[in-house]
BAFI-3210 file (N, C-alpha, C; in Angstrom, 3 decimals, decimal comma, padded with zeros to 6 digits):
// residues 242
n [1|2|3|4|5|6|7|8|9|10|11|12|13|14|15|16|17|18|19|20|21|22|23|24|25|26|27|28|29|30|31|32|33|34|35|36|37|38|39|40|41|42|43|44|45|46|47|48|49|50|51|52|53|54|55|56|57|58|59|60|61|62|63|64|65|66|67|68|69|70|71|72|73|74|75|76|77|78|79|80|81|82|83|84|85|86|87|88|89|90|91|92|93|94|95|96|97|98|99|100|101|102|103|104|105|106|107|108|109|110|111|112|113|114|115|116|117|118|119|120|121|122|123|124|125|126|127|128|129|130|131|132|133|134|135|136|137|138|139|140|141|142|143|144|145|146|147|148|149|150|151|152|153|154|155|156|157|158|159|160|161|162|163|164|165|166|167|168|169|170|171|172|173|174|175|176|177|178|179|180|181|182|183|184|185|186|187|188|189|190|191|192|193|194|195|196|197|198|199|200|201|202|203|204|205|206|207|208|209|210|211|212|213|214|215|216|217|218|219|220|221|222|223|224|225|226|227|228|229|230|231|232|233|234|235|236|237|238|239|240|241|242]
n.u [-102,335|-102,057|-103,635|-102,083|-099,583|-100,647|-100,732|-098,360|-096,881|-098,064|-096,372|-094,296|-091,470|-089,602|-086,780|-085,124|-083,220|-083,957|-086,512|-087,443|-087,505|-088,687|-090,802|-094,279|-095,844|-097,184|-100,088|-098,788|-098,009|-095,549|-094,449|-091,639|-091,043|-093,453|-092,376|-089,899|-090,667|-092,252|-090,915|-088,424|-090,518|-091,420|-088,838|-088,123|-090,432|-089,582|-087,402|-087,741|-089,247|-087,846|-085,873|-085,577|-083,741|-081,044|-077,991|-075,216|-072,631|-072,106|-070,236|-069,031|-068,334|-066,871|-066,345|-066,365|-066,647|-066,914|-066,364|-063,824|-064,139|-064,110|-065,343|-065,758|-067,594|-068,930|-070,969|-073,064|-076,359|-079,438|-081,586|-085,218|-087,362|-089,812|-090,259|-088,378|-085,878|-083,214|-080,269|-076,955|-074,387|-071,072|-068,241|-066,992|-065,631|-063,861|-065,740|-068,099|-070,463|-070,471|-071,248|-073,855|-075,450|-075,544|-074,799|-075,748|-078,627|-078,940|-078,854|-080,950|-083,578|-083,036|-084,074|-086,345|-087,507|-087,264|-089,446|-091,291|-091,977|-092,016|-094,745|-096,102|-095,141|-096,027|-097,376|-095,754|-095,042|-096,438|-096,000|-094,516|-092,530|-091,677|-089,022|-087,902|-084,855|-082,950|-080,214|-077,161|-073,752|-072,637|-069,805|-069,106|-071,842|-074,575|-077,161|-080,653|-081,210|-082,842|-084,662|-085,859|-088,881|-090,140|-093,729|-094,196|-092,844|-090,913|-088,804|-087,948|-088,328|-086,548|-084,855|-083,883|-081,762|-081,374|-079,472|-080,380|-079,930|-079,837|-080,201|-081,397|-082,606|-082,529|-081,179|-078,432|-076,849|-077,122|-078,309|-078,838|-080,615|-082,361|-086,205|-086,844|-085,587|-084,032|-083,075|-082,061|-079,445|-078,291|-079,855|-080,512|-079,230|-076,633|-076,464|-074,631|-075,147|-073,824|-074,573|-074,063|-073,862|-075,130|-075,948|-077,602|-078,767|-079,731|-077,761|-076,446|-073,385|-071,557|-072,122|-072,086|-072,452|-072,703|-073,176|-074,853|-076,216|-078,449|-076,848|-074,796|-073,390|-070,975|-070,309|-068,474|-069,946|-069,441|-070,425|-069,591|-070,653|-070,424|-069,600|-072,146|-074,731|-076,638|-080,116|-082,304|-085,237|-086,440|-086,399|-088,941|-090,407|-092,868|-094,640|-095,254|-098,038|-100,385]
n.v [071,522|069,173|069,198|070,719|069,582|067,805|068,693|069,675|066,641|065,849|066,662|065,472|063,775|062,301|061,721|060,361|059,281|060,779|061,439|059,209|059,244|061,501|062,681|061,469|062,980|061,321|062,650|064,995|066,590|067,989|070,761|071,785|069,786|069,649|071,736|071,411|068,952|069,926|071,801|070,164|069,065|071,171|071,597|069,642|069,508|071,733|071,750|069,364|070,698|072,591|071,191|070,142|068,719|066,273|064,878|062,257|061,131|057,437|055,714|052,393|050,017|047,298|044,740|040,979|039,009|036,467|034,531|035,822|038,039|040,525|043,652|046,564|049,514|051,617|054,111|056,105|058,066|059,208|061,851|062,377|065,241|064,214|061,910|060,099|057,770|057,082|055,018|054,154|051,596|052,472|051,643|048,481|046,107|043,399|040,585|039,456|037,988|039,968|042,178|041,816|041,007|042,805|045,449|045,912|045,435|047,007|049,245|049,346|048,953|051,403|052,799|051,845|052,636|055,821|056,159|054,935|056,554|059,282|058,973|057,835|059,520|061,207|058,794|057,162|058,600|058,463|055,863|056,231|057,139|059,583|060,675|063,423|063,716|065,108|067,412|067,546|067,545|067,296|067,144|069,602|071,107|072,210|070,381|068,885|065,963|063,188|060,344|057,387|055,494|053,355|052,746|049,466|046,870|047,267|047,592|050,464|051,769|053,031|052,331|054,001|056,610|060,517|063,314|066,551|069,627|072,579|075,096|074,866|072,454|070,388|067,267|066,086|063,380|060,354|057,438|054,017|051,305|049,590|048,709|046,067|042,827|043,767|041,767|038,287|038,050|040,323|041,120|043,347|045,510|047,911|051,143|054,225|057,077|060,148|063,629|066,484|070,018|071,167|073,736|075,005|072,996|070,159|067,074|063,832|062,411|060,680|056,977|053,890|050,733|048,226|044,800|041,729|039,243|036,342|034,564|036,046|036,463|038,305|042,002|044,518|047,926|050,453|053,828|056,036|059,444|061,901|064,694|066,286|067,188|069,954|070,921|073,289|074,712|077,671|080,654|083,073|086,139|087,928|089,933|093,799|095,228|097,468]
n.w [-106,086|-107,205|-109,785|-111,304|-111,246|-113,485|-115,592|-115,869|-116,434|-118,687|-120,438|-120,860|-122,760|-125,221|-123,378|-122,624|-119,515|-117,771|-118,236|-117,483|-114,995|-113,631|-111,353|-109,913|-107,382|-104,353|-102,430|-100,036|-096,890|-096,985|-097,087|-098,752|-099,919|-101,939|-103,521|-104,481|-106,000|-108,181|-109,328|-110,611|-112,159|-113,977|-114,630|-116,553|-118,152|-119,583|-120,944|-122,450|-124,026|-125,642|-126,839|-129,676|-130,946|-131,304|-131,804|-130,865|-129,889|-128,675|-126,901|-126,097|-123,359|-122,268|-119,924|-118,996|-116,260|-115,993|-117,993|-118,886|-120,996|-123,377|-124,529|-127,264|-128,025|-130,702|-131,465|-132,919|-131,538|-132,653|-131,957|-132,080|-131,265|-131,898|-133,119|-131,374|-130,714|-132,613|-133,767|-135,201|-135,807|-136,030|-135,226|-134,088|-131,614|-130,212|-128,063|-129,623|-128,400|-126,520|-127,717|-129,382|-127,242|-125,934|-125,715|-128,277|-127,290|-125,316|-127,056|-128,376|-126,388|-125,575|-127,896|-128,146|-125,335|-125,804|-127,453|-126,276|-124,380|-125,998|-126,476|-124,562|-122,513|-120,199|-118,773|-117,864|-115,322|-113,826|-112,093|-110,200|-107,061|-104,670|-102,551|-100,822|-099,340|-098,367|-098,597|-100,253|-102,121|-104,863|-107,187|-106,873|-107,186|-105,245|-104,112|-104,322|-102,251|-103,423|-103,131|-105,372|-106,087|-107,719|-108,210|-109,170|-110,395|-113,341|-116,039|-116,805|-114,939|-112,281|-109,194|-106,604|-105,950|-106,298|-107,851|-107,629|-108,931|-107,108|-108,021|-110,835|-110,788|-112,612|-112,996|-112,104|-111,098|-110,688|-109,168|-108,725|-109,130|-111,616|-111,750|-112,863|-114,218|-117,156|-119,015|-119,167|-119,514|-119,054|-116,467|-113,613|-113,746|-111,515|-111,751|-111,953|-112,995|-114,724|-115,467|-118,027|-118,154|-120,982|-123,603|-122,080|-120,736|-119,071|-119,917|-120,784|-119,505|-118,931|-117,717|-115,704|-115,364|-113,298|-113,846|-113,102|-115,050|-115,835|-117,208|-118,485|-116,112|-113,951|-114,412|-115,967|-117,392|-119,102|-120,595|-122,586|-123,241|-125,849|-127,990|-128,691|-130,870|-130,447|-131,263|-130,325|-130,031|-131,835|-130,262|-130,461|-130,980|-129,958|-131,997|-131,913|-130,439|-132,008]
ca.u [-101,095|-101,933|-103,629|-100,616|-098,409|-100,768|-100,928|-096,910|-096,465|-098,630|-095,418|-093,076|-091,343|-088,650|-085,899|-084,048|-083,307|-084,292|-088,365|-087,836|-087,440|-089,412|-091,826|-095,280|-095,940|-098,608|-100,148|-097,711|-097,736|-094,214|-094,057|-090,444|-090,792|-093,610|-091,937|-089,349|-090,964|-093,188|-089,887|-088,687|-091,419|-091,393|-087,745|-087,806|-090,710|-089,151|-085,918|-088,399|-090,518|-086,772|-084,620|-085,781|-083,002|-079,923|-077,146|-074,003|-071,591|-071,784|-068,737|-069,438|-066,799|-067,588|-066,044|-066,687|-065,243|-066,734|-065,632|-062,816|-064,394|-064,048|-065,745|-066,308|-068,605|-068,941|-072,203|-074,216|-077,365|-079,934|-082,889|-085,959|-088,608|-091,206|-089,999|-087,921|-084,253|-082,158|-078,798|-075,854|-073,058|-069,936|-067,202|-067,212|-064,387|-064,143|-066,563|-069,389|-071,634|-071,221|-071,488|-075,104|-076,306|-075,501|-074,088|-076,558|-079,763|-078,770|-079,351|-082,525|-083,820|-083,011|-084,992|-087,621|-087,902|-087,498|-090,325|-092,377|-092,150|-092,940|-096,122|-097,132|-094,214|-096,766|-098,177|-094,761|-094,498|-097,897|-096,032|-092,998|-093,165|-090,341|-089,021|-086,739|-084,380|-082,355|-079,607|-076,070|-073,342|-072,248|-069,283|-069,231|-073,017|-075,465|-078,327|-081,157|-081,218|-084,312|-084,823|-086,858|-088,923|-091,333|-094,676|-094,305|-091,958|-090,807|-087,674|-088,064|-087,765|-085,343|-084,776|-082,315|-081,444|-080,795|-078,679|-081,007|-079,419|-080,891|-080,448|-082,042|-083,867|-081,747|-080,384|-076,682|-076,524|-078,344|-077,797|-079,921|-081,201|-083,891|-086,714|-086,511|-084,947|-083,166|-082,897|-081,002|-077,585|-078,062|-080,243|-081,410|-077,425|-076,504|-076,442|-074,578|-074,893|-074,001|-074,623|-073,211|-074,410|-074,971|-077,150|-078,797|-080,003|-078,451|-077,510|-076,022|-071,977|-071,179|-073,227|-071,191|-072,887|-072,696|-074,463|-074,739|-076,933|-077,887|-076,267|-073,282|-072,472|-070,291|-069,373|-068,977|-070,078|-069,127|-071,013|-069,301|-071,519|-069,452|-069,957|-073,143|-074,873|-078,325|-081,051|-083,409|-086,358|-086,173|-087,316|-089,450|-090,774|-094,096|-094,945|-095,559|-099,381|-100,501]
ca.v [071,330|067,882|069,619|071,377|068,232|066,428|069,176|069,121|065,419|065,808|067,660|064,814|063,189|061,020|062,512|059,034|058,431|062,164|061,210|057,915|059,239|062,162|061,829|061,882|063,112|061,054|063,750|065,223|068,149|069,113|072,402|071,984|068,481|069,778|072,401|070,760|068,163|070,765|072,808|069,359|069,044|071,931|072,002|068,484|069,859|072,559|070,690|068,655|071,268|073,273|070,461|069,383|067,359|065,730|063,673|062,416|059,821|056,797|054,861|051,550|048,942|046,152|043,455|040,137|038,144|034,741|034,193|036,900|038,558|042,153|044,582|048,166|049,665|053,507|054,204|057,306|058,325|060,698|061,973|063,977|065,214|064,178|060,605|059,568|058,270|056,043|054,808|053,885|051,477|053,211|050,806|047,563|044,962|042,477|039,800|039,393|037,777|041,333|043,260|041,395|040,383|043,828|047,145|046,144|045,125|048,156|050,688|048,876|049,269|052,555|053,177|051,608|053,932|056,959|056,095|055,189|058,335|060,280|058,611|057,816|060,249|061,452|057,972|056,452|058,998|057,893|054,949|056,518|057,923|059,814|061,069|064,634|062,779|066,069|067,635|066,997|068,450|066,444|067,498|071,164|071,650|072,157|069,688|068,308|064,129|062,658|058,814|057,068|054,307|053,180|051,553|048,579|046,765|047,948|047,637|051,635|052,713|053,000|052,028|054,663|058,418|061,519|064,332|067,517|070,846|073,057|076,463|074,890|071,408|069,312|065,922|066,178|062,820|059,201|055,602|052,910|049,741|049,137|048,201|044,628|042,616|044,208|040,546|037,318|038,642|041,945|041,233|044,368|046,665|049,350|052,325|055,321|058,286|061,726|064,650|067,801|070,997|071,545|074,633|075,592|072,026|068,873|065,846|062,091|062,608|059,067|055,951|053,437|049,816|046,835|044,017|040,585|038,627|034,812|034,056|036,787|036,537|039,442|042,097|046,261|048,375|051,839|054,212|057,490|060,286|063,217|065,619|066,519|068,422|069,575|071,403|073,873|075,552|079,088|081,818|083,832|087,352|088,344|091,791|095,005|095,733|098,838]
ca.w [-106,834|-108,345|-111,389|-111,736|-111,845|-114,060|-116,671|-116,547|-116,842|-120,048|-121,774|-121,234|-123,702|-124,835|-122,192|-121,980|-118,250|-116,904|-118,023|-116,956|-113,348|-113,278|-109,882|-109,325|-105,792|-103,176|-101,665|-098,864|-096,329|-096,922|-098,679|-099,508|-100,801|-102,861|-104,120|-105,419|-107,574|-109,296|-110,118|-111,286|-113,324|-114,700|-115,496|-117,644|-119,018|-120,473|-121,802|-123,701|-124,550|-126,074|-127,482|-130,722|-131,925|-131,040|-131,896|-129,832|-129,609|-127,491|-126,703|-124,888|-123,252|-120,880|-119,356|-118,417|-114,847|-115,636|-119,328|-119,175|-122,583|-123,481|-126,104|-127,640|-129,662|-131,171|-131,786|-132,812|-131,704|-133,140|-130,749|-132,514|-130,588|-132,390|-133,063|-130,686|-131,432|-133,792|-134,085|-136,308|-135,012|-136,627|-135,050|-132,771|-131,265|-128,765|-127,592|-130,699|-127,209|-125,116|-128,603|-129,402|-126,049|-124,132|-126,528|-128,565|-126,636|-124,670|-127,996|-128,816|-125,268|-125,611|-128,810|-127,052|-124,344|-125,887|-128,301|-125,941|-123,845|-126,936|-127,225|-123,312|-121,437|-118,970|-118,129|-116,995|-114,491|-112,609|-111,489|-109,306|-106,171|-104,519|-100,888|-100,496|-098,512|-097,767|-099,264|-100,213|-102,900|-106,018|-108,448|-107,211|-107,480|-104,243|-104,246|-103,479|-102,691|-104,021|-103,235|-106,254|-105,511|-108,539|-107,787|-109,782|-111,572|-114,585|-116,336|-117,366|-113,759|-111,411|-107,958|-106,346|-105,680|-107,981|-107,250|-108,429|-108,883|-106,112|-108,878|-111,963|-110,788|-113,041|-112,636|-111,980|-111,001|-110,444|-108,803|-108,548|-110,461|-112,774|-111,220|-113,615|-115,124|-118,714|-119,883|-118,564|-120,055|-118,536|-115,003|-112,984|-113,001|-110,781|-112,361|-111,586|-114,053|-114,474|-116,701|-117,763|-118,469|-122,261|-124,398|-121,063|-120,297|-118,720|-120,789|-120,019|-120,144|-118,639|-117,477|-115,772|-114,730|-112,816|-114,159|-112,701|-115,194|-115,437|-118,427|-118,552|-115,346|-113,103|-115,738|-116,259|-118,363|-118,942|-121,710|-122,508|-124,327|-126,449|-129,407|-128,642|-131,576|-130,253|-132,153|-129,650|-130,822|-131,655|-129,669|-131,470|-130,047|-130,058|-132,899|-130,922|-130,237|-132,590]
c.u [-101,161|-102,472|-102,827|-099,621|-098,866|-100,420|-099,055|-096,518|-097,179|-097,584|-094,297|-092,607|-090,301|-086,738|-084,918|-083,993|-084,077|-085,820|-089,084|-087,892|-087,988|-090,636|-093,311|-095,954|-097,345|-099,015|-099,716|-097,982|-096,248|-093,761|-092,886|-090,348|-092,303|-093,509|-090,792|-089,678|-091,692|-091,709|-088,984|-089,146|-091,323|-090,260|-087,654|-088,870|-090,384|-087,982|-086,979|-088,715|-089,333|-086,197|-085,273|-085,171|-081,812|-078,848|-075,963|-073,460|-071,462|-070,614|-068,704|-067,977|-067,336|-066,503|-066,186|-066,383|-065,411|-066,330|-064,547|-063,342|-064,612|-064,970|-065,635|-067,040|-069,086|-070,113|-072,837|-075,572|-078,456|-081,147|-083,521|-086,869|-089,740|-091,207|-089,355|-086,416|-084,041|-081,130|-078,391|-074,836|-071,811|-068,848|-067,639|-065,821|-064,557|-064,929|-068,026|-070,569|-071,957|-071,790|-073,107|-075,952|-076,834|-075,178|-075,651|-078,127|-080,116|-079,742|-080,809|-083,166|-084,057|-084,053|-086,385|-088,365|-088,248|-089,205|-091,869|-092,820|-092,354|-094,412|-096,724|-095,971|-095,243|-097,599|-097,285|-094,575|-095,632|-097,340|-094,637|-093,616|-091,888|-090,682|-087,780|-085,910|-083,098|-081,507|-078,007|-075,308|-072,527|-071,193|-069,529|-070,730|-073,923|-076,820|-079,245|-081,468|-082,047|-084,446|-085,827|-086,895|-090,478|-092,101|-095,276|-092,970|-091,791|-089,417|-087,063|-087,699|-086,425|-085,491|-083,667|-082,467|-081,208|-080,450|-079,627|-080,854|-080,032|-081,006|-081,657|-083,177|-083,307|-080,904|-079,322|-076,028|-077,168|-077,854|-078,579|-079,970|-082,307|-084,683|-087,671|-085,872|-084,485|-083,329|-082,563|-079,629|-077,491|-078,210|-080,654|-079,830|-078,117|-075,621|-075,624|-074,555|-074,866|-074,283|-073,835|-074,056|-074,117|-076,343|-077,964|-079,578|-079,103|-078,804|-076,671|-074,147|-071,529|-072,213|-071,851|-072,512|-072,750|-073,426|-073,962|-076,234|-076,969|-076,980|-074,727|-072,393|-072,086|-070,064|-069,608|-068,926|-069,939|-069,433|-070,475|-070,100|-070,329|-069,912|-071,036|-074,018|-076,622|-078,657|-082,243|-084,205|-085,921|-086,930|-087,629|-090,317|-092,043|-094,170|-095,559|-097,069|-099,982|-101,637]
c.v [070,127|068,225|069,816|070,416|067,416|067,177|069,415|067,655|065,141|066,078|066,169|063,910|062,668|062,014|062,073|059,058|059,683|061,950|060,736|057,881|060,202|061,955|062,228|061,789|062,213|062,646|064,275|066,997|069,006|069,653|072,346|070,883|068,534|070,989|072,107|069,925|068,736|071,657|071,439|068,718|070,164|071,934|070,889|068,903|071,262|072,099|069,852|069,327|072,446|072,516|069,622|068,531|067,163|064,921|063,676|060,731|059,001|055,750|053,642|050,671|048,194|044,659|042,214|039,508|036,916|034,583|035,293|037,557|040,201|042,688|045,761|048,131|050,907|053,550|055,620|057,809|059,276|060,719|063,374|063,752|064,774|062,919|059,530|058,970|056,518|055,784|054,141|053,422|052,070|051,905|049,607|046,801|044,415|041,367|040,055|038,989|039,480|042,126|042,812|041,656|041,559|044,950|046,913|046,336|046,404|049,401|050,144|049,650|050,816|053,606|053,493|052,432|055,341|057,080|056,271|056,136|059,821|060,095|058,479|058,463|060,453|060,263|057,149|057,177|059,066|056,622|054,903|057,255|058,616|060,559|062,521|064,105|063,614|066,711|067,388|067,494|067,335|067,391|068,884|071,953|071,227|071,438|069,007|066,526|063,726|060,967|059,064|055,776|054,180|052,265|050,030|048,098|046,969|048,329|049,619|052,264|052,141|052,907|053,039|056,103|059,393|062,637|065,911|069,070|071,616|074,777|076,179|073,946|070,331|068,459|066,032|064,959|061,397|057,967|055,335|051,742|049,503|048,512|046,801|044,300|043,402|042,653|039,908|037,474|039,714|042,126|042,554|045,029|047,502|049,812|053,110|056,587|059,707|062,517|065,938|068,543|071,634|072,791|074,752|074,248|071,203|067,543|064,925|062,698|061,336|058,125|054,901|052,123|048,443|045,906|042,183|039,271|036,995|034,299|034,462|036,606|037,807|040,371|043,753|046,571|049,738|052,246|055,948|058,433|061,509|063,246|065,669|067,363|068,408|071,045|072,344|075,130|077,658|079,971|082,740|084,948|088,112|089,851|092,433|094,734|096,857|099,181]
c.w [-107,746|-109,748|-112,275|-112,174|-113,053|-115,365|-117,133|-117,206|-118,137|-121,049|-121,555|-122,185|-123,339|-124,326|-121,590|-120,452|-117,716|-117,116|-117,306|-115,166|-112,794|-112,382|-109,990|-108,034|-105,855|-102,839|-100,298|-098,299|-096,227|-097,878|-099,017|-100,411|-101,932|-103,480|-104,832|-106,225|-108,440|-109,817|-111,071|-112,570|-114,426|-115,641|-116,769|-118,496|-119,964|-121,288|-122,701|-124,802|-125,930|-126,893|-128,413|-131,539|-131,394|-131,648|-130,884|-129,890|-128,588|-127,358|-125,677|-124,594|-122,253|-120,784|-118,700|-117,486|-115,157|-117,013|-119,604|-121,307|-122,384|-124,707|-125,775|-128,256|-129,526|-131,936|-131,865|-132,944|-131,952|-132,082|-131,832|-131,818|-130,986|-132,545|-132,295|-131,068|-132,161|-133,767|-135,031|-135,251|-135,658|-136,610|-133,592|-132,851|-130,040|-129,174|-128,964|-129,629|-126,676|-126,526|-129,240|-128,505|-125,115|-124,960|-127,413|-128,429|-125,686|-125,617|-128,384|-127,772|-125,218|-126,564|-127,954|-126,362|-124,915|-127,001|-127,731|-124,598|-124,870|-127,310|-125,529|-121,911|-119,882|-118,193|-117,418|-115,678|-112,780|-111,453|-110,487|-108,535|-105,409|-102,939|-100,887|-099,320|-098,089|-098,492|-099,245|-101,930|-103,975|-107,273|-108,283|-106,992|-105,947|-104,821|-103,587|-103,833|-102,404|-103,978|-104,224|-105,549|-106,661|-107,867|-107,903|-110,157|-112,840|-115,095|-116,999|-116,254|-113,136|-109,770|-107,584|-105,555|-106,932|-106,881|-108,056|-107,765|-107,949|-106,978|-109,899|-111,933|-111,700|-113,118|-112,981|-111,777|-110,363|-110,153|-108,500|-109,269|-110,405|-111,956|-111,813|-114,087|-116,816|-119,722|-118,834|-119,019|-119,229|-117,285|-114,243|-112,773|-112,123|-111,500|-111,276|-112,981|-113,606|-115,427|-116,590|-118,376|-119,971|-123,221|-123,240|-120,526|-119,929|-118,968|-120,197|-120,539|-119,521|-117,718|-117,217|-114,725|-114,415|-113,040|-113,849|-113,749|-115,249|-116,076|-118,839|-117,287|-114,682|-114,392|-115,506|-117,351|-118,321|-120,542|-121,405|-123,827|-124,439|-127,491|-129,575|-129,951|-131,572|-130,902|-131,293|-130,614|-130,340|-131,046|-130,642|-130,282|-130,848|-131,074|-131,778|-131,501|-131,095|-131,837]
res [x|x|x|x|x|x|x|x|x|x|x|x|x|x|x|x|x|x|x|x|x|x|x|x|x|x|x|x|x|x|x|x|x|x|x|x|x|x|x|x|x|x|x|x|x|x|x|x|x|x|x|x|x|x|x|x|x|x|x|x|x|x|x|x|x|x|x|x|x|x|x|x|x|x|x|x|x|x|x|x|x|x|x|x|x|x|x|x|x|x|x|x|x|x|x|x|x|x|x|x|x|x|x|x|x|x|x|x|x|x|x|x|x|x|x|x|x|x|x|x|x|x|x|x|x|x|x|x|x|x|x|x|x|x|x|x|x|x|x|x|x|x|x|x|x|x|x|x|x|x|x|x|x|x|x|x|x|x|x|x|x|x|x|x|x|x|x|x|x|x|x|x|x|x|x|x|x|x|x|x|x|x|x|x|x|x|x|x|x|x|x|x|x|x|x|x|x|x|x|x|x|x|x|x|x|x|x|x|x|x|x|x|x|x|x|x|x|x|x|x|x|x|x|x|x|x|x|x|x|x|x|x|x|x|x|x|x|x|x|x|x|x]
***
């Protein structure tokens, strides 16, 4: 089976958090726990291998406890498969510190990642290792709960759990924290995110995090995604045989 996984983790790309947590099994005798990360695999690599373009609206807000400071900021980001993604801030208010230090350092970050999972997707996923840690039902949907536990530090992974659909294999839902630091404004949050089910595939519909850094201090952050407008490759059907 490890051929099998390696020649999937070859297709991954930039997939934002769903790449970034995609597992690569130790070698294990339990047929259910590797049967689920090869369906896993498979399924993110097909959402990659389908969704050629994106855009969508992010909507950030955060609050501070030790300097009582607030912000927003409306941001839209584009995702192409082939390049990885971009944004446009549209609108901001509040705190000019959280809207620098943290909305924005955030969408960078973000670039970041997706860029460089279009260029080394299958090599981030060498350095996670994961446990089928049983099952349990999230938002309606039967699933299975997947501890993550990357092998390194690395501000790309995640420390945590994921909630993964037990029909399709796709992440319904994720908590943990980064397994580094983000910055000294930002510090290592806890994450919780969820997604929703969009064009046959499942996308980020809110991100909500706790971040204790040195500099900011206690503070939340909550990132809402809407108006999705994604781009999947066309099926095309083979000419009859003569």
């Amino acid at each position: 089976m490890c051929g099998r996984l390696e020649r999937v983790s070859a297709k991954f790309g930039a997939a934002g958090l769903f790449s970034l947590l995609l597992l690569s099994a130790t070698p294990d005798t339990n047929p259910d726990q590797a049967r689920v990360i090869e369906s896993m695999m498979n399924a993110t690599a097909a959402r990659f291998d389908k969704v050629l373009a994106y855009s969508r609206m992010q909507r950030y807000s955060a609050v501070d406890d030790r300097f009582g400071l607030k912000a927003e900021m409306l941001a839209r980001v584009h995702y192409d498969h082939a390049t990885g993604k971009t944004y446009e801030i549209i609108s901001s208010s509040g705190s000019p510190l959280i809207q620098s230090r943290v909305f924005e350092a955030l969408l960078r970050e973000e670039v970041e990642t997706s860029k460089l999972l279009t260029h080394e997707g299958g090599l981030l996923t060498t350095h996670n290792s994961f446990r089928l840690a049983g099952r349990d039902a999230f938002a309606g949907h039967r699933c299975y709960l997947v501890e993550l536990n990357p092998r390194r530090r690395d501000k790309h992974l995640i420390v945590g759990r994921a909630w993964v659909d037990m029909e399709d294999y796709g992440f319904v839902h994720i908590e943990g924290r980064t397994a580094d630091s983000l910055s000294l404004w930002i510090g290592k949050p806890l994450i919780t995110q969820d997604f929703e089910m969009l064009s046959r595939f499942w996308f980020a519909s809110r991100r909500h995090s706790v971040m204790n850094g040195f500099l900011i201090g206690p503070a939340e952050l909550t990132v809402e995604y809407s108006d999705y407008q994604i781009r999947l490759k066309t099926e095309t059907t083979a000419p009859p045989n003569h």
